[in-house]
Legacy VTK file of the C-alpha trace (Angstrom):
# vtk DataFile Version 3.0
C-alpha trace
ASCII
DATASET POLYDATA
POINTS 463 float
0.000 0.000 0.000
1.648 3.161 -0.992
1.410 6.552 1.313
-1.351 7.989 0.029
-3.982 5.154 0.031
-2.076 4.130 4.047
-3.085 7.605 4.750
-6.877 7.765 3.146
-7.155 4.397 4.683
-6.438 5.923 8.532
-8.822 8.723 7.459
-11.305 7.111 6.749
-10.614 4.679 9.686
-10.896 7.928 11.835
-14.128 8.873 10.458
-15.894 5.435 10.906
-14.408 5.461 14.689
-16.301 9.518 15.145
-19.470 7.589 13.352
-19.530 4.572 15.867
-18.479 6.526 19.216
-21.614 8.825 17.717
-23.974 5.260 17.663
-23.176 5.075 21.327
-24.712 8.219 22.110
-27.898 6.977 20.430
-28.233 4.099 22.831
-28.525 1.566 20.692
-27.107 -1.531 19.865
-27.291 -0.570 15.618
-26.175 2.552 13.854
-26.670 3.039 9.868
-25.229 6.246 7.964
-27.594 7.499 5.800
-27.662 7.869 2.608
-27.208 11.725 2.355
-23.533 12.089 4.446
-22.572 9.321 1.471
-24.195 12.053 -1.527
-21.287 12.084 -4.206
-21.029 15.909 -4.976
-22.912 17.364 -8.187
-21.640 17.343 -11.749
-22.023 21.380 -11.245
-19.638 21.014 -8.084
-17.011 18.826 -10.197
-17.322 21.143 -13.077
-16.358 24.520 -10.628
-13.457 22.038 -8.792
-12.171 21.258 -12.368
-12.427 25.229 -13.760
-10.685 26.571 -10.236
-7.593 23.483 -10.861
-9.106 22.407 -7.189
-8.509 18.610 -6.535
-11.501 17.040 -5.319
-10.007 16.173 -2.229
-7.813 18.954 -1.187
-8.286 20.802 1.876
-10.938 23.034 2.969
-11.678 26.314 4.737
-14.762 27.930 6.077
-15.192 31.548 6.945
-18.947 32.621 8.150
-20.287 36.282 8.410
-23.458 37.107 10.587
-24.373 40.172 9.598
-23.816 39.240 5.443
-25.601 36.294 6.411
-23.167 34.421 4.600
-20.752 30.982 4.649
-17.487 30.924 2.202
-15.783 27.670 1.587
-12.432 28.009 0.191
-10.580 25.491 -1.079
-7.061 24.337 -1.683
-5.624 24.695 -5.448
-2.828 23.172 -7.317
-0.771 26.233 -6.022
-1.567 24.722 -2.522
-2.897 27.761 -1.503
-6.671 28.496 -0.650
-9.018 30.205 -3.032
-12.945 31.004 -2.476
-15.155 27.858 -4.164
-18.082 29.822 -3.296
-20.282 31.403 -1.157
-23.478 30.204 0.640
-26.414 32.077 1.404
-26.874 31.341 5.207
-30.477 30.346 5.479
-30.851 31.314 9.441
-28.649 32.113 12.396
-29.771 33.651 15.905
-29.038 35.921 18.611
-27.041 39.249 18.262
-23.750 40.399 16.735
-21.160 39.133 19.235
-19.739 36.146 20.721
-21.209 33.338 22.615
-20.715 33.450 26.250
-23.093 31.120 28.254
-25.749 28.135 27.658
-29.277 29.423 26.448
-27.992 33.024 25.351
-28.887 31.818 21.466
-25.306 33.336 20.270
-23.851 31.782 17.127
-20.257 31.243 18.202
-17.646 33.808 16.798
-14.125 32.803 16.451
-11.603 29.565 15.213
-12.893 26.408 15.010
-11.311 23.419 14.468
-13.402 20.475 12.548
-11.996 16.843 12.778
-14.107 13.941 11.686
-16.024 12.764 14.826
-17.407 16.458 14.440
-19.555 15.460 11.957
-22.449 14.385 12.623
-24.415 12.128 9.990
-27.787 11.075 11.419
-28.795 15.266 12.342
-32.581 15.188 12.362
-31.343 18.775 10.817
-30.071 16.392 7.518
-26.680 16.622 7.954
-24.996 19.087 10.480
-20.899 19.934 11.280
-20.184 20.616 15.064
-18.196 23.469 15.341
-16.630 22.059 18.091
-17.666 25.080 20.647
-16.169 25.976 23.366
-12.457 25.503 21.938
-9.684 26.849 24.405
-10.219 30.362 23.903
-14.358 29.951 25.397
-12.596 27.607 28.097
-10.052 30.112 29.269
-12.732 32.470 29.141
-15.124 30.888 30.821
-17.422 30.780 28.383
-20.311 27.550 28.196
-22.129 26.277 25.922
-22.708 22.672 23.387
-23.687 21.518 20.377
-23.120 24.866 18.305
-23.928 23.183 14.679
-23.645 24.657 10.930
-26.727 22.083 10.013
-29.658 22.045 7.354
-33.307 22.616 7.749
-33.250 26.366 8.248
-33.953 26.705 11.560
-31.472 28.011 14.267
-31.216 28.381 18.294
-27.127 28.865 18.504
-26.421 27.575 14.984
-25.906 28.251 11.824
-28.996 27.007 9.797
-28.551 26.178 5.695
-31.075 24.585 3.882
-30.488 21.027 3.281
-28.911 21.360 -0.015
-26.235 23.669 1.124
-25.533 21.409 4.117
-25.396 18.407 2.009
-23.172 19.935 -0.235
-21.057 21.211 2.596
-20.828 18.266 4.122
-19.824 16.104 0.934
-16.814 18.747 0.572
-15.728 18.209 4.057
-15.888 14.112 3.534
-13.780 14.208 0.533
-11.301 16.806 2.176
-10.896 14.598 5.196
-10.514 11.351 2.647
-7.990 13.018 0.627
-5.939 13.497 3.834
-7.053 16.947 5.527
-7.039 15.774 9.531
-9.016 18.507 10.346
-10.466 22.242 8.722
-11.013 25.426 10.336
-14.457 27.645 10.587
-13.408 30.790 11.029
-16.536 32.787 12.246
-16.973 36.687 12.139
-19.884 39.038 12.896
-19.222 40.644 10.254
-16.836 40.844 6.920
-13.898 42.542 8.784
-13.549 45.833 6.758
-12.610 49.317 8.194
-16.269 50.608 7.360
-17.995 47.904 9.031
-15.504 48.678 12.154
-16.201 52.300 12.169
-20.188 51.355 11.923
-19.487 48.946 15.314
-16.990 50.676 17.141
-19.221 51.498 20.194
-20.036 47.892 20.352
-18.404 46.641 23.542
-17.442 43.469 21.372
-15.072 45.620 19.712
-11.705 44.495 21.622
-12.884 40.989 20.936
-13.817 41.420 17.118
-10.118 43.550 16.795
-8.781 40.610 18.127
-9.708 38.256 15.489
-9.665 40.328 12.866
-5.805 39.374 13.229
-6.430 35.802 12.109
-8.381 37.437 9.311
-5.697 39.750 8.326
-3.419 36.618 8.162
-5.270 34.198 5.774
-6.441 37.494 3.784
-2.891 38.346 3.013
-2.153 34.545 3.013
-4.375 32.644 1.572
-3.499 29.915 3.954
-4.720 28.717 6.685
-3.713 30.740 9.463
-2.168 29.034 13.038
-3.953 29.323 15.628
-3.099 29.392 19.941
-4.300 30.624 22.788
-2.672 32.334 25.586
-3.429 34.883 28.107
-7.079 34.407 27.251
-6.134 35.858 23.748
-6.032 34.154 20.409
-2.185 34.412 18.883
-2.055 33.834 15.494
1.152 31.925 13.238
3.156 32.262 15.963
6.962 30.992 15.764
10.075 30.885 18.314
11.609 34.165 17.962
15.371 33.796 16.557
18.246 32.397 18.523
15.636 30.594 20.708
16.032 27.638 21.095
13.343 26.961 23.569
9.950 25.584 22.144
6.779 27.253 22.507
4.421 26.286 24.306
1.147 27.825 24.717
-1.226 27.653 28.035
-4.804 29.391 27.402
-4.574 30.859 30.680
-1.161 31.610 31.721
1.442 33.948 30.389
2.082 33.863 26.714
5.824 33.483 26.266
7.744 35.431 23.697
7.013 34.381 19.991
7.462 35.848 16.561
4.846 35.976 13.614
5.850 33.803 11.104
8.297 36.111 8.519
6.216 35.250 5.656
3.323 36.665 7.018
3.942 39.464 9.193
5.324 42.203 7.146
1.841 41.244 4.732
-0.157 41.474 7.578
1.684 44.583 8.686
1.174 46.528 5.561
-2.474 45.822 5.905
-2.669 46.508 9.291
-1.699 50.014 8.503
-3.587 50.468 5.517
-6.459 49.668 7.217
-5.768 52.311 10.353
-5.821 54.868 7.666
-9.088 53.568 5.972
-10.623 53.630 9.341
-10.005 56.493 10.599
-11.317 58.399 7.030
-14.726 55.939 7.666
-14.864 57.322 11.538
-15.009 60.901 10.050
-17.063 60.164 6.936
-19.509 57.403 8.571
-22.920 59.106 10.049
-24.440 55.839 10.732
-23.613 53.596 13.980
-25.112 50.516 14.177
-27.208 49.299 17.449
-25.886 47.634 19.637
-28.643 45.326 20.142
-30.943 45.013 16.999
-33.990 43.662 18.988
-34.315 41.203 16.287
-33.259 37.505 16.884
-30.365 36.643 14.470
-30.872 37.116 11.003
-31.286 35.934 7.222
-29.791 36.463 4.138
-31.631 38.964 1.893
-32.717 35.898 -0.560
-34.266 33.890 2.040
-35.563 37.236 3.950
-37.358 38.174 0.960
-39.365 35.175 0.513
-40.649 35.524 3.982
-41.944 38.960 3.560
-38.931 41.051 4.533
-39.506 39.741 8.357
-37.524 37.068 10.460
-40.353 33.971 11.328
-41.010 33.367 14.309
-39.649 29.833 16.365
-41.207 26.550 16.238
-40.161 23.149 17.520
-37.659 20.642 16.675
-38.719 18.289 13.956
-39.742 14.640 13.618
-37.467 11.797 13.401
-36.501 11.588 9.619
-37.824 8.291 7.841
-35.656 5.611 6.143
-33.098 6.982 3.909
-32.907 5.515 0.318
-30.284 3.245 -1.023
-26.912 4.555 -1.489
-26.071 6.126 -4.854
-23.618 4.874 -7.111
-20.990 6.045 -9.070
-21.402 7.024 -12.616
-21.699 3.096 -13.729
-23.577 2.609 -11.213
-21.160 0.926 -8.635
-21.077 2.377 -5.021
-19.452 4.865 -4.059
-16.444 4.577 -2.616
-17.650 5.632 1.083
-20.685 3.558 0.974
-18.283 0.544 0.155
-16.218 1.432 3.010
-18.920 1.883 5.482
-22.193 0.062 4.339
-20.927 -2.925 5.311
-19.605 -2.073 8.756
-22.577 -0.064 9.728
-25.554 -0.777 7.812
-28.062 -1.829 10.425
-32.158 -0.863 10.927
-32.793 2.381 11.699
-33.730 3.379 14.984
-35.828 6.214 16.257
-33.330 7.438 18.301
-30.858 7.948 15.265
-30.476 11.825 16.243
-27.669 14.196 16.438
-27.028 14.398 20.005
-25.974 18.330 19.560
-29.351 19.096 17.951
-31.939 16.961 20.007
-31.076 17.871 23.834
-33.740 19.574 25.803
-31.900 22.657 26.236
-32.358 25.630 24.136
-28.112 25.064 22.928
-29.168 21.180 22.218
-31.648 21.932 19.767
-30.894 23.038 16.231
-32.387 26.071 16.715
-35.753 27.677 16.413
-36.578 29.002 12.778
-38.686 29.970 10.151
-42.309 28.789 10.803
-42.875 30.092 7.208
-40.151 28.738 5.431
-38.728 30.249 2.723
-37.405 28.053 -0.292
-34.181 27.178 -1.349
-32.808 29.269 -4.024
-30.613 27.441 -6.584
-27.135 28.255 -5.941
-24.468 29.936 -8.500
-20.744 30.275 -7.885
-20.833 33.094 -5.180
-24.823 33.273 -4.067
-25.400 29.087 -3.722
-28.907 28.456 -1.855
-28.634 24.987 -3.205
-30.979 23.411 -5.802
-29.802 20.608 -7.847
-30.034 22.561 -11.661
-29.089 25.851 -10.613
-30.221 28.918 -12.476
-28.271 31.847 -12.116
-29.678 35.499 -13.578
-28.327 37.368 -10.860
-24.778 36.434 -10.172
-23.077 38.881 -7.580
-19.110 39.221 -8.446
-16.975 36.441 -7.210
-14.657 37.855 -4.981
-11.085 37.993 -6.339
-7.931 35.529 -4.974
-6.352 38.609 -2.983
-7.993 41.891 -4.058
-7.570 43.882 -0.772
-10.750 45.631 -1.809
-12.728 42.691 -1.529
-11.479 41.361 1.777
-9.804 44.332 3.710
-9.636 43.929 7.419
-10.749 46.089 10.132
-8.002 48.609 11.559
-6.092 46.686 14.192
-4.664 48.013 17.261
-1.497 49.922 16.207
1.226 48.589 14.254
2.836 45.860 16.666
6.405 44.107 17.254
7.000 41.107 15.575
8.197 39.659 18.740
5.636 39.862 21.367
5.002 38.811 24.927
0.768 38.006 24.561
-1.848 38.911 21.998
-3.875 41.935 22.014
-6.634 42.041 23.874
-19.919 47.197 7.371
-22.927 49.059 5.808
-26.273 46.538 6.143
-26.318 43.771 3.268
-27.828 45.739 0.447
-31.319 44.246 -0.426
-32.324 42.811 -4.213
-34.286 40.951 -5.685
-34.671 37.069 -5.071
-32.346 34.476 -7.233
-35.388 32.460 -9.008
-35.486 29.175 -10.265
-37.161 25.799 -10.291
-37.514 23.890 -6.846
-36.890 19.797 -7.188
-39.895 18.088 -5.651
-38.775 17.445 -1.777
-37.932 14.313 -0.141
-40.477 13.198 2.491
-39.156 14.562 5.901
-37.522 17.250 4.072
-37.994 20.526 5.232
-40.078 21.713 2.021
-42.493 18.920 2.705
-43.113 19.967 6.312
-43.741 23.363 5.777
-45.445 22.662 2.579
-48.999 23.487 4.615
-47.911 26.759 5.585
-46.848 28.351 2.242
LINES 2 465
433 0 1 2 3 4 5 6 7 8 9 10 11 12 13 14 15 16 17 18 19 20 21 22 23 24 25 26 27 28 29 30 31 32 33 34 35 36 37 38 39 40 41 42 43 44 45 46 47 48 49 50 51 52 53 54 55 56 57 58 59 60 61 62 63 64 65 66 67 68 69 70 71 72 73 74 75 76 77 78 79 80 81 82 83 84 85 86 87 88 89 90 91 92 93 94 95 96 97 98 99 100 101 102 103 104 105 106 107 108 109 110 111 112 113 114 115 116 117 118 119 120 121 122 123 124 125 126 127 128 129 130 131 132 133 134 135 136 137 138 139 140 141 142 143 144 145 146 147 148 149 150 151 152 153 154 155 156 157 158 159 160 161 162 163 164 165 166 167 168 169 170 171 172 173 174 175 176 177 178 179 180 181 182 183 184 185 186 187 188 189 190 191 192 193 194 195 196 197 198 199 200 201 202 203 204 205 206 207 208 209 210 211 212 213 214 215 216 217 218 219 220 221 222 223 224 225 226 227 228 229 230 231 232 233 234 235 236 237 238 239 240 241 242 243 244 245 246 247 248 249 250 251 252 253 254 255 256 257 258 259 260 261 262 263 264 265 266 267 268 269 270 271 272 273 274 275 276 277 278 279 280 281 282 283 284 285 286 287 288 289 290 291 292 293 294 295 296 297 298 299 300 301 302 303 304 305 306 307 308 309 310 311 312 313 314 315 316 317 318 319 320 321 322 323 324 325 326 327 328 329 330 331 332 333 334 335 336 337 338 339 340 341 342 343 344 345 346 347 348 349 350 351 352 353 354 355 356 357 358 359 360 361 362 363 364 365 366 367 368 369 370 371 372 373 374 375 376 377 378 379 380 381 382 383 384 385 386 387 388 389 390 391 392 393 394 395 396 397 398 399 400 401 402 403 404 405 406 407 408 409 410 411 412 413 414 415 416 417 418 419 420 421 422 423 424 425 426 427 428 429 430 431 432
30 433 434 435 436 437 438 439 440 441 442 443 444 445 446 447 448 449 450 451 452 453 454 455 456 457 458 459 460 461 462
């Protein structure tokens, strides 16, 4: 067995052991993974892999954006670096600009994530959902409590980040193949807002703001990057691609709470990140003067939508409603192209095929708790809009008349940072401490008929 097949083999080894230890949360003594976490991805998906020189399997990146209402997955190229794939209209998310902080509060998390395969979670009675993995060592440190923060399907959100269920399928089948091509875990990097000195300026009376300047850092790294940025924790404060300085020859080592010890950003990063740091200081402080407008603090409004789902409700957020049933059977698994299966049902259909049980439910969306359930949403849901390259809501033929501009690989126009504290040493002792998404008019296109247990068919009453 050469390398690379030793090395899918472990992978996937690692993902049937998160799958199994997942069955014994269930409770019983039989686990089957359905037929949707197994979904090969589109020939639309293929075609965009093949057109960006994107291997099928290489890594993957997700950045999130409350206020846009939006979810970017990058991807690795042939360069090895990571470029946007595209850009997902986030169905539903809840709670307020800001961070969580404790159990029940209904935040989304904001932050770094890290995603390894026993975070994902197959048998979601939300379709498919990702555990962000909330609280990482940063919420620890800070004290900050909390479970079962999911990006999942079925629109509806208390803590999470809804999608419809063709985004998350989608999603998910990119993460699979990442994590069988090799990729031992991906980071969700997730913002309250695209970090820009405008959107800054709008939010600097927000007492968030130390927080949100904080990770704007990591943002400023993969921005100027396009790699994935490291991340530690120290102090209670993230520290991003931190190094030994030189002529140390001690190793660093990082303890969320305790004192950060001296480091260096990585060279070929920091005088990048530098240069924007500064050009953003200057940006800000012409929005501060120019900028009428400060956004609230506190919207009243419980999370939010983006525009193309809002508008199908009626311009107004719906209201909650409860969890949904238990999902029925799933179908058989689909084949490949000749019609053999695929190469993850092969791997696990034989190892975990069992009956379905009622209880096959993603612990993090089914608890009693307001953090263990998936999250209230939309009692009038709106539909999926088919997806293009930079707006994808997610039907299976997309049609695409509106198609906003896909942002560029490293156009600081597109992805400038908010200003950072001021310019600071490369060696340092411990971390320091956007106008309202314009409105438009709906993407259109044709729905496919929905799978019983979907969430078209249980909202079908209510259109």
């Amino acid at each position: 067995m050469n390398r690379a097949s030793l090395l899918r083999a472990l992978t996937v080894s690692a993902i049937i052991a998160g799958s199994l230890a997942l069955a014994g949360c269930f409770g019983g003594d039989s686990y089957e993974l359905p037929t949707r976490a197994m979904k090969e991805l589109s020939p639309q998906m293929a075609a965009l892999l093949e057109q960006k020189n994107m291997p099928k399997d290489s890594p993957i990146l997700v950045r999130i954006f409350k206020e846009e209402s939006e979810l970017e997955v990058w991807k690795q190229d042939t360069t090895g670096r990571f470029q946007i794939l595209k850009v997902y209209p986030i169905c539903r998310w809840s709670g307020d600009l800001g961070p969580k902080v404790h159990e029940g509060d209904r935040q989304a998390p904001e932050g770094f994530y890290t995603i390894t395969p026993d975070l994902m979670q197959p048998n979601s009675n939300y379709y498919l959902a990702i555990n962000t993995g909330f609280p990482n060592a940063y919420d620890k440190a800070n004290d900050r409590h909390g479970a079962f923060l999911m990006i999942h399907g079925d629109c509806s959100s208390r803590g999470c980040y809804a999608m419809t269920d063709e985004q998350i399928g989608e999603i998910y089948s990119l993460a699979r193949e990442s994590f069988l091509g090799g990729q031992q875990s991906f980071q969700v990097q997730a913002y309250p807002f695209r970090m820009t000195p405008v959107n800054l300026a709008r939010h600097r009376t927000n007492p968030n703001m130390a927080f949100w300047r904080m990770i704007k850092e990591g943002n400023d790294h993969f921005e100027v990057s396009h790699l994935e940025p490291k991340v530690d924790v120290c102090n209670r404060h993230y520290v991003f691609d931190a190094v030994a300085p030189p002529n140390s020859s001690k190793p660093l080592v990082f303890n969320p709470t305790g004192r950060c010890p001296a480091y260096a950003v990585a060279p070929e990063i920091a005088s990048l990140a530098l240069e924007k740091e500064h050009n953003d200081e200057e940006r800000y402080a012409s929005a501060v003067k120019t900028t009428l407008f400060l956004a609230p603090i506190h919207t009243g409004l419980d999370g939010g939508m983006n525009r193309v789902f809002l508008a199908q409700v009626g311009g107004n957020i719906p209201p909650a409603r409860v969890p949904p049933p238990s999902l029925p059977p799933q179908p058989p698994a689909v084949g490949d192209n000749d019609g053999q299966p695929t190469l993850a049902s092969r791997l696990f259909g034989g190892l975990l095929a069992a009956k379905p049980t009622a209880s096959t439910q993603v612990a993090a969306t089914e608890g009693a708790t307001q953090e263990r359930g998936a999250e209230a949403g939309a009692a009038a849901k709106p539909k999926a809009a088919p997806h293009n390259e930079t707006a994808a809501a997610s039907a299976a033929k997309p049609k695409a008349p509106e198609k906003p501009s896909e942002r560029p690989k490293a156009a600081p126009q597109e992805v400038a940072a908010a200003p950072a504290a001021k310019a600071k040493p490369a060696v340092q002792q411990e971390a320091n401490a956007a106008p309202p998404p314009a409105t438009g008019s709906v993407i259109k296109g044709a729905q496919p008929a929905p799978a019983a247990g979907s969430f078209d068919s249980r909202w079908g009453g209510l259109q």
